[in-house]
N, C-alpha and C positions, 0 to 999 in steps of 0.2 A: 494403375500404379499409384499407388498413395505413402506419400513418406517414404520412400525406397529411391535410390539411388543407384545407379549404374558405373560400375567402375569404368569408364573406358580409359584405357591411355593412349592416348590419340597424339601427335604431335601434332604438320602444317603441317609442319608441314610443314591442283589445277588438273552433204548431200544426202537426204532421207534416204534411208534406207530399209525400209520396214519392207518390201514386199522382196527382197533378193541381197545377196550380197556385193560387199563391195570390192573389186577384186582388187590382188596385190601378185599379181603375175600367174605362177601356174597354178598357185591355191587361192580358194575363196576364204574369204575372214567367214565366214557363213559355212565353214567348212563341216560343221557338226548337225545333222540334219534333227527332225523332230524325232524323238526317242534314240535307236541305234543306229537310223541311216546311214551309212559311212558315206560321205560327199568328198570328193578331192583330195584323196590321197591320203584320209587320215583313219583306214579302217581300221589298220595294227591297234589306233588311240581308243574307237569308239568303241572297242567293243570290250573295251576292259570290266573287269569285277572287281571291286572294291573289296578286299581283304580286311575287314574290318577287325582290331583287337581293342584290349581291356587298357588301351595307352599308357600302359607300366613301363614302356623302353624309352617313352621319351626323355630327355637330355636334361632340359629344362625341369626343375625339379619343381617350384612352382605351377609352371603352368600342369604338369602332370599330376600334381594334388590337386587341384580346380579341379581336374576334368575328370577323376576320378569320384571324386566327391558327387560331383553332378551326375553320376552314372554315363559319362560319355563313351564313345566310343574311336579308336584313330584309325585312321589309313593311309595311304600313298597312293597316288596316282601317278602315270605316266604319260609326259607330255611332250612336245617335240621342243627341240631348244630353239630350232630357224621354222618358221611354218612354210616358209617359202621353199622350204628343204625338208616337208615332213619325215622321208627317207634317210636322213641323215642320225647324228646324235638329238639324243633323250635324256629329258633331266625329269625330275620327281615333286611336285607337289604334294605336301602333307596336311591331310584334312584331322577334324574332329567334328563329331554330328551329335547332337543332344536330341535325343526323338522327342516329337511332340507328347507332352506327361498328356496330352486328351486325345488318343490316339481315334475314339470313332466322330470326332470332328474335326481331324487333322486335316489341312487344305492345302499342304505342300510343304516345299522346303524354303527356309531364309536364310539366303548367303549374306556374312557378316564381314564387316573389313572396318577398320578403327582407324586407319590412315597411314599417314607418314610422310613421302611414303617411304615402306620403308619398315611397316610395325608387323609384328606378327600377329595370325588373327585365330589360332587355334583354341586358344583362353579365354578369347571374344565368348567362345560359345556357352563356356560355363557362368560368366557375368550375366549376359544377358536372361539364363535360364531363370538365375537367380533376380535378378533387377527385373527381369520386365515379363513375370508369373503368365499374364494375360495373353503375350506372345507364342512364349514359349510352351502353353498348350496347344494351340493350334498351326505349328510349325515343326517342320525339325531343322533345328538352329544347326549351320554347316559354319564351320572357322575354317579356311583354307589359308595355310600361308602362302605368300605370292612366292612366286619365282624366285628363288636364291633368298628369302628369306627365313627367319627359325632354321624349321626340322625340315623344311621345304632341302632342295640342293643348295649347300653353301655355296657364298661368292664372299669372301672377306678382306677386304682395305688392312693394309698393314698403317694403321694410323695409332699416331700416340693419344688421341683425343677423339672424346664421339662428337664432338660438332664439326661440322666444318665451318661455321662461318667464324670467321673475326671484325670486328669494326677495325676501316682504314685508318684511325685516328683523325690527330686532327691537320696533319700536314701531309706534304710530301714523301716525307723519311720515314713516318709511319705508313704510309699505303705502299713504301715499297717493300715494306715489311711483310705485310700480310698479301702482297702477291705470292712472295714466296714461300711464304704459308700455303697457299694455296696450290701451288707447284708442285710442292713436296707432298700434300696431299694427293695430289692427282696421279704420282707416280708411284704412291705406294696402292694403289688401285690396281694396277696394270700386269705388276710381276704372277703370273700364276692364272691372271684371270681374261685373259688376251684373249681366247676363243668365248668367253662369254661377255664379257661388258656390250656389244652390239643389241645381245636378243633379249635384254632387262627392260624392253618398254611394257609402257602400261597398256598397251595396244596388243602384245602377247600377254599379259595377265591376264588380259578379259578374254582373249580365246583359251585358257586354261580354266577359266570359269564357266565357258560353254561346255569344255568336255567334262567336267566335273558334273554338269547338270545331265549332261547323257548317257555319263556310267551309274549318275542316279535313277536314270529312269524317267525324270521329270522331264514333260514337253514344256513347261515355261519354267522359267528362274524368279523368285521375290529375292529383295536385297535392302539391305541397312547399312547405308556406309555413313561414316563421319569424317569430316576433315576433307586430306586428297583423297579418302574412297568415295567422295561425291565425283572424282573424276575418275575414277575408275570406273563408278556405276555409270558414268554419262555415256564414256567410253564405249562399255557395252552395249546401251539404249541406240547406240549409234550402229554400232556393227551386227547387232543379235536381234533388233526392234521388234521382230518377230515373236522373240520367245520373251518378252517382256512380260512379265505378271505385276507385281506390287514395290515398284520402287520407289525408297525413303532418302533424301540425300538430303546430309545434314551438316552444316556450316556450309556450303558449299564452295570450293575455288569454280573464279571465272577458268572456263576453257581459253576463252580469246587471247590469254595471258601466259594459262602454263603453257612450258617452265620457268623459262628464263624470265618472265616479266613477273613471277608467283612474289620473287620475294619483294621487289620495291616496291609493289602495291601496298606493302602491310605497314609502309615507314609512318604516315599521317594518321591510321589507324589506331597504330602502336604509340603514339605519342597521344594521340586523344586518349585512350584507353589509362595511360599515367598521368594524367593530367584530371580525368577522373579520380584514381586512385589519391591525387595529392588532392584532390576536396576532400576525400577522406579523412587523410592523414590531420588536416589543418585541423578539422571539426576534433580531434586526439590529441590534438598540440601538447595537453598536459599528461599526456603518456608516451607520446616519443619523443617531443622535443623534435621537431623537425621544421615549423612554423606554421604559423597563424592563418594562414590563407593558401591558397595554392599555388599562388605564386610563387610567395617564400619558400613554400617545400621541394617548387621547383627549384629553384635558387639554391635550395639544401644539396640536393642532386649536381647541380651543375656546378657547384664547389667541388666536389668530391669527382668530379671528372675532370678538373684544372687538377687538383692532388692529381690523380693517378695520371695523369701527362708528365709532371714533373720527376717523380718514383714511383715504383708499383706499390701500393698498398699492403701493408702485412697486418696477411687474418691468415690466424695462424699458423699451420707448417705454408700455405700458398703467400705468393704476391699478385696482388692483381694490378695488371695494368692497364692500359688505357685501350686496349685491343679486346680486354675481354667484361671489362666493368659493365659496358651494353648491355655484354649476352645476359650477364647477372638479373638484369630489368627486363630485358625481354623476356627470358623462359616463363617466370610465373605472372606477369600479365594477363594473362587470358584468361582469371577468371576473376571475375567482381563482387564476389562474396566476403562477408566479415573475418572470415576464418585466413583466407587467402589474403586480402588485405592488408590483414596485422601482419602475418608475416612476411608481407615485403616491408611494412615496416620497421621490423626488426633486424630485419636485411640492410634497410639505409641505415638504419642508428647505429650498425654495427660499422657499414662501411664509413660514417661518420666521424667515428671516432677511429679510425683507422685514419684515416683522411688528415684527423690534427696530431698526427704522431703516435698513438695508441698503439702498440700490437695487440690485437684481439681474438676470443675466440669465437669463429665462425657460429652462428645459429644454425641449426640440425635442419632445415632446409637451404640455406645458402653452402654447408658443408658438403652438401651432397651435388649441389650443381655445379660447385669448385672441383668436387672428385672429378664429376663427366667430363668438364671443360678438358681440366689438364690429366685425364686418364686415369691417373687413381689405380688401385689395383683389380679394376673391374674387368672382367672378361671382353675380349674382342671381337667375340663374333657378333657378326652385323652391323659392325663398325664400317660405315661410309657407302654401303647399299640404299642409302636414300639420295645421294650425288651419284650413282651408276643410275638409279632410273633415271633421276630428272636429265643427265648426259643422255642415255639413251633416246628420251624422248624428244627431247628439243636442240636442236643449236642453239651454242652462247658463243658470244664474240669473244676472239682469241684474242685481242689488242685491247691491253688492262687500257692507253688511254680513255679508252667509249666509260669505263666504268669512273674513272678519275676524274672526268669532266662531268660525269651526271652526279657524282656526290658533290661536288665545289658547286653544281647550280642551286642543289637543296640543301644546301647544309642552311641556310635561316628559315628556312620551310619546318625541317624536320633534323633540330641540329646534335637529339640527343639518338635516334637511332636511323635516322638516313645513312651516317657514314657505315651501318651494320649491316642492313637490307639491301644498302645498293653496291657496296662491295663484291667487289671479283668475287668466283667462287670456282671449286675442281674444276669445273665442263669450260673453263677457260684455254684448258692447256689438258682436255681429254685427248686419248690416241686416238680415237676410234669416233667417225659420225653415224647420226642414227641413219637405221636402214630405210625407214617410214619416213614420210613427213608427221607430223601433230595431225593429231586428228580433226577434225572440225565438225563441231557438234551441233546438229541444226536439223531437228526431228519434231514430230509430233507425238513421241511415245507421249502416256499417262507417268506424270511421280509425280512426289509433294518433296517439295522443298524448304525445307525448316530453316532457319536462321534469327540473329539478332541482329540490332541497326549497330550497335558497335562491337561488332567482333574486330577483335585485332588480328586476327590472320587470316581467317577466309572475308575481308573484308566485304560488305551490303552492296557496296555497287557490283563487284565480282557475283554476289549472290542472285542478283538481280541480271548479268548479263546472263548467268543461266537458266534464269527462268524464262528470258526473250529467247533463248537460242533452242529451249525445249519447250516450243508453243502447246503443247497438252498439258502442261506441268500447273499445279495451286503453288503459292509460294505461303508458309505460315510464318510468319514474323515476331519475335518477343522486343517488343518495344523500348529502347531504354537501357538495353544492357549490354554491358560490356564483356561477352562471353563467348567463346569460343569452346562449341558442342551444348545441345540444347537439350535435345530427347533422350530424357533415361538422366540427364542430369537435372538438369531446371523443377524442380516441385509445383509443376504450373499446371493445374489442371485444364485450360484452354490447350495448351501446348500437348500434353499429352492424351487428350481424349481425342482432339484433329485427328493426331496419326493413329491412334490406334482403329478410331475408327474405318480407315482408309484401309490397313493390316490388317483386319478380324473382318470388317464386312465391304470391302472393296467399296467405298464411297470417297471420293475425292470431295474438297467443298465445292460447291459452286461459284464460291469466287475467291480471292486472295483471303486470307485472314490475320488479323492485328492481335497480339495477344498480347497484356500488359499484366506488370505484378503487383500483387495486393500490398497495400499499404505498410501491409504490419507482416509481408512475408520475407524473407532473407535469403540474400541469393545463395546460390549451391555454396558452400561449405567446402573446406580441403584448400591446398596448398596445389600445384603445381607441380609432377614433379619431374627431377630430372632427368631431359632423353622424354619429356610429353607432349605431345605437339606444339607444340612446335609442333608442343609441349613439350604442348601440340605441337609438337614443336618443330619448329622448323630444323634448327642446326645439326641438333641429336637423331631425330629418325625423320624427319620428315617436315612435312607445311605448317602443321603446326599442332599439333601436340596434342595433334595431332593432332 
């Protein structure tokens, strides 16, 4: 891949078991045997046929031009909703498959997932065809959407906003505001989706990923995940180790952490990462007017959050207040390129002069993340499916005190986005506990683990706990930058010859590897955008932005 880019939209956005499965009562997570064995109860699953068509019914009007274009092909699968109850109800996962274009050197299938979580990955498959040529001959690229997500079986949050988080502000009065925020988000969950919010873990996504691989036929699975699908793929590596082939996880969240600990990891992160951005901005002083140093632009920032405490800002038909100025800074963060850069610079200059009484009109990326925040007249499905995983998977403490006393410790740590990451959130006031405990991942599988030292979501030491916790694993690192999603994005040829090496001819390095960028090259290009990991994003579909 040379000069090509990868679209992903990826938000944020988190005991060996290789020789047998690990049980969870009367079924094994190992339930799917090598080819069509039918193992524990799941044979009605294993022995299904994929129904493959020309993906013209899909919904999604976009993603069904991609996948058309690509010559893809779609299906549905049928999977159990409880695996614990494979005999019970059935819900449907919905694939897309791009066949490998070098069919007599084709060396299997590679399962895609772009994060969240929370994102759908059926349009994954036409990106990557296109983005990463070298792949995509010797592969057939599968996009499965997870459980309740896309074309998959809906599960849809009756919410006026696709993010869930808000910053507590900066008192009392404010965090008792966005608890209730959060309340009311957690209840508009619930009406309609009472019998599912339990079996949304990521724990059953990755046994949907096994029978996916066994109504393909394939005795091992290869996989590309970004963002949370590094936990999803870990996920797997843990319960499937077995059928492990060629796994790629890239930014990676710490396991030790999700869910409930994924987002306050990112607060320090996320403030280095703008803190970067304002050397930027300073070194531009005479094109934004923001200040001379980083300091000052700090300083520019932290005016403009004293404004929106006082009144909410008006850019134009919105007011921004002090609850959601954060998210404003947070979404496009994550990526440290010129292009990205400037326009969050145009983003403060805008909220700048709003700040000294200006009504102004929004910049065509701050318009758009204004739409997500406060709804906008954008469609709702899949609104709030990235708080039923992370609910599903983990316990969070139901007593907003635990949350209100850990943002009053960090607020001089991390004062402009600790009160947004360590904020109550839905799974505060969910109905329903998960069924599983978290998984705990601590194998010897084979994968490479890509990352940068400042990523602001899946944050380098998270990156780093999973390369201890997956003692087979290379970990490749881009030095220096402040980016969250690497491969298929980053123009680095150390970075992308590593993994493709690994992907085309099964070589892992033989030890970690440091990969740094050329003096005179420029980091990935593009803006952010709204609903991306989180964008990557954490609020809108997932960790991070995926």
């Amino acid at each position: 891949m040379r000069g090509r880019r990868l679209a992903v939209a990826v938000a944020f956005g988190t005991a060996a078991a290789l020789g047998g499965a690990l049980a969870i009562g009367p079924v094994s997570v190992g339930a799917v045997g090598t080819g069509h064995a039918p193992i524990g109860g799941l044979g009605r699953f294993a022995h299904q046929t994929i129904r493959w068509n020309d993906c013209s019914a899909l919904a999604d009007s976009e993603v069904r031009a991609s996948l058309r274009a690509a010559g893809a092909q779609c299906g549905e699968l049928a999977v159990p909703l409880d695996y614990a109850h494979p005999d019970g109800a059935s819900i449907t996962v919905a694939l897309s498959r791009v066949k490998a274009s070098d069919p007599a050197h084709r060396r299997g299938v590679l399962m895609l997932n772009p994060g969240g979580p929370g994102d759908p990955a059926m349009g994954l498959a036409a990106g990557v065809a296109d983005g990463l040529p070298e792949i995509a001959a010797r592969y057939d690229l599968i996009g499965m959407d997870p459980r309740f997500v896309g074309a998959s079986t809906p599960l849809t949050c009756r919410w006026p906003t696709g993010f869930a988080l808000r910053s507590a502000g900066p008192d009392r009065r404010t965090f008792g505001q966005s608890v209730s925020f959060a309340r009311e988000l957690a209840a508009g969950c619930v009406r309609g989706n009472e019998n599912l919010l339990p079996y949304a873990s990521t724990r059953n996504t990755a046994r949907d990923m096994d029978l996916v691989r066994a109504a393909l036929g394939e005795p091992k699975l290869s996989y590309l995940g970004w963002s949370y699908g590094t936990y999803l793929g870990a996920v797997y590596t843990q319960l499937f180790g077995q059928r492990v082939d060629r796994f790629v996880l890239d930014s990676a969240v710490d396991p030790d952490v999700y869910a409930a600990g994924i987002f306050p990891s990112m607060g320090p992160a996320t403030e280095a990462a703008l803190r970067n951005w304002a050397g930027w901005a300073a070194a531009r002083d005479a094109t934004y007017h923001l200040g001379a140093s980083a300091d000052a632009v700090l300083s520019t920032v932290d005016g403009i959050g004293r404004a929106a405490q006082r009144a909410p800002l008006r850019v134009g038909q919105f007011r921004v207040d002090t609850h959601v100025l954060p998210v404003l800074l947070f979404i496009p963060i994550r990526i440290d390129g010129d292009e990205s850069y400037a326009g969050i610079a145009e983003d403060v200059a805008a909220l700048k002069a709003a700040a000294g009484g200006a009504t102004v009109s929004p910049t065509a990326g701050l318009a758009a993340n204004l739409a997500a925040v406060y709804g906008g007249s954008s469609a709702t499905a899949g609104r709030g499916v990235s708080s039923v995983i992370f609910c599903a998977d983990a316990p969070a403490s139901h007593d907003p005190e635990v949350y209100y006393r850990d943002i009053q410790a960090r607020r001089a740590d991390e004062p402009r986005f600790g009160p947004l990451t360590r904020n109550i959130t839905p799974c505060a006031f969910w109905p329903t506990s998960p069924v599983e405990p978290p998984t705990r991942v601590h194998n010897g599988v084979p994968a490479l683990i890509v990352g940068s030292t400042g990523d602001p979501r899946a944050t380098y030491p998270g990156q780093l706990a999973l390369h201890r916790d997956m003692t087979g694993s290379r970990l490749v690192t881009l030095a220096g930058a402040f980016l969250h999603l690497v491969y298929g994005i980053e123009d680095n040829s150390c970075i992308t010859d590593t993994v493709n090496r690994y992907l085309l001819d099964g070589v892992l390095p033989a030890a970690d590897v440091t990969c740094h960028r050329a003096p005179t090259s420029a980091a990935p290009a593009g803006r952010a955008p709204a609903g991306g990991a989180p964008a990557g994003g954490a609020p809108a579909g997932g960790v991070a932005g995926g």
